[in-house]
C-alpha positions in Angstrom: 7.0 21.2 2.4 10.8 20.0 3.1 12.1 17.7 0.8 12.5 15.3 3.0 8.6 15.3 3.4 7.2 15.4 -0.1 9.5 12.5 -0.8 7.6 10.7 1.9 4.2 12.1 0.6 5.6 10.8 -2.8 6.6 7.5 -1.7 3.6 6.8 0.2 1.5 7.8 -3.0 3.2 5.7 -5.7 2.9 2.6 -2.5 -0.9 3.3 -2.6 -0.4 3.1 -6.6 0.8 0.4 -7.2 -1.4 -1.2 -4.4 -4.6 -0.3 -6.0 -3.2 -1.2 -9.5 -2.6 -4.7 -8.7 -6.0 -4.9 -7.1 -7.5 -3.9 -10.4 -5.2 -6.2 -12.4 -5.9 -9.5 -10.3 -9.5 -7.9 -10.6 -9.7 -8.2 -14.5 -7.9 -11.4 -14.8 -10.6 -12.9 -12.5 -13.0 -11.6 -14.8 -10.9 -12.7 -17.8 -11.2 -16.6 -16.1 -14.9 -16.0 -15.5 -15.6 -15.0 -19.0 -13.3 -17.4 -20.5 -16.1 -20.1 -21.2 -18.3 -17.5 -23.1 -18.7 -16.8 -26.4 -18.5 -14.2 -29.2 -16.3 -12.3 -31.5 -16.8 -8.7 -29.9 -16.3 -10.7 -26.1 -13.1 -12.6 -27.7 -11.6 -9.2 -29.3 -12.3 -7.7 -25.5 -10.6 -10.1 -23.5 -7.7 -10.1 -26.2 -7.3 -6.6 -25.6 -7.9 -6.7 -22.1 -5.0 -9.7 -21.8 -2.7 -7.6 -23.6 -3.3 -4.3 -21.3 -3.1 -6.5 -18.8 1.0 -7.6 -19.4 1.5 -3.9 -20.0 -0.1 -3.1 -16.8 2.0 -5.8 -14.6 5.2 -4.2 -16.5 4.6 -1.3 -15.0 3.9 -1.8 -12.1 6.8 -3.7 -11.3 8.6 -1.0 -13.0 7.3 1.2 -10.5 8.2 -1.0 -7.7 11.5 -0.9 -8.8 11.6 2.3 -8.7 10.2 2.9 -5.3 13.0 0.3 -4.1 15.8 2.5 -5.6 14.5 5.5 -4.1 14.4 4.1 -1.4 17.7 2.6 -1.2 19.2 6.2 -2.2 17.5 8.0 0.7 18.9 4.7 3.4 22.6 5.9 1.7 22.2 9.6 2.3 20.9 8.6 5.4 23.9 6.7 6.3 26.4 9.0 4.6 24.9 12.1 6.8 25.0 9.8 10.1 28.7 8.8 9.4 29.0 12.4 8.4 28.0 14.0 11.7 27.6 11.5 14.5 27.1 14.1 17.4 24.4 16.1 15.5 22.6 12.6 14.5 22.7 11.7 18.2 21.2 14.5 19.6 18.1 14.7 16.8 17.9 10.9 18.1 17.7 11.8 21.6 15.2 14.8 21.3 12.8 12.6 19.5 12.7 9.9 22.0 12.7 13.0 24.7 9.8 13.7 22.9 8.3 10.2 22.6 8.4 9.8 26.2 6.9 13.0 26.9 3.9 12.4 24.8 4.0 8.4 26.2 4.0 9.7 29.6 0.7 11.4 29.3 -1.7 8.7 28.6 
């Protein structure tokens, strides 16, 4: 796989990440608001610990979001450095992909 790919592949997996990780965190804090009337020392300890998983879990994912956002911004420079680099060569990868585009438009 070209690294152009799997940084793709990568990028696309940490998205999903984090996606489903906030799901699961808005998840538990629902259930921490649904429990919060009940009571018990083993429920109490539970939702103490769950709270405090909970702020290490939001720290990371917008650690991870941050890092996403950097790598992304790194790969829009290279981008831009290799298009001011070689302007003909980005031009004519340009025009075969929308050569192709239209080909595959123009048969449906």
């Amino acid at each position: 796989m070209p690294a152009a790919a799997k940084a793709k592949h990568n990028d696309a997996a940490k998205e999903k990440l984090v996606a489903d990780f906030k799901t699961v965190v808005a998840d538990a804090e629902e259930l921490l608001k649904l429990t919060a009337d009940q009571a018990g020392d083993k429920l109490t300890d539970v939702r103490a610990r769950l709270g405090d998983r909970l702020v290490i879990a939001k720290q990371r994912i917008e650690d991870a979001e941050h890092a996403l956002i950097e790598q992304t911004r790194k790969v829009a420079h290279a981008t831009d450095d290799y298009v001011h680099a070689h302007p003909w060569q980005s031009v004519g990868v340009a025009a075969g992909v929308a050569f192709l585009l239209g080909l595959l438009s123009g048969r449906r």
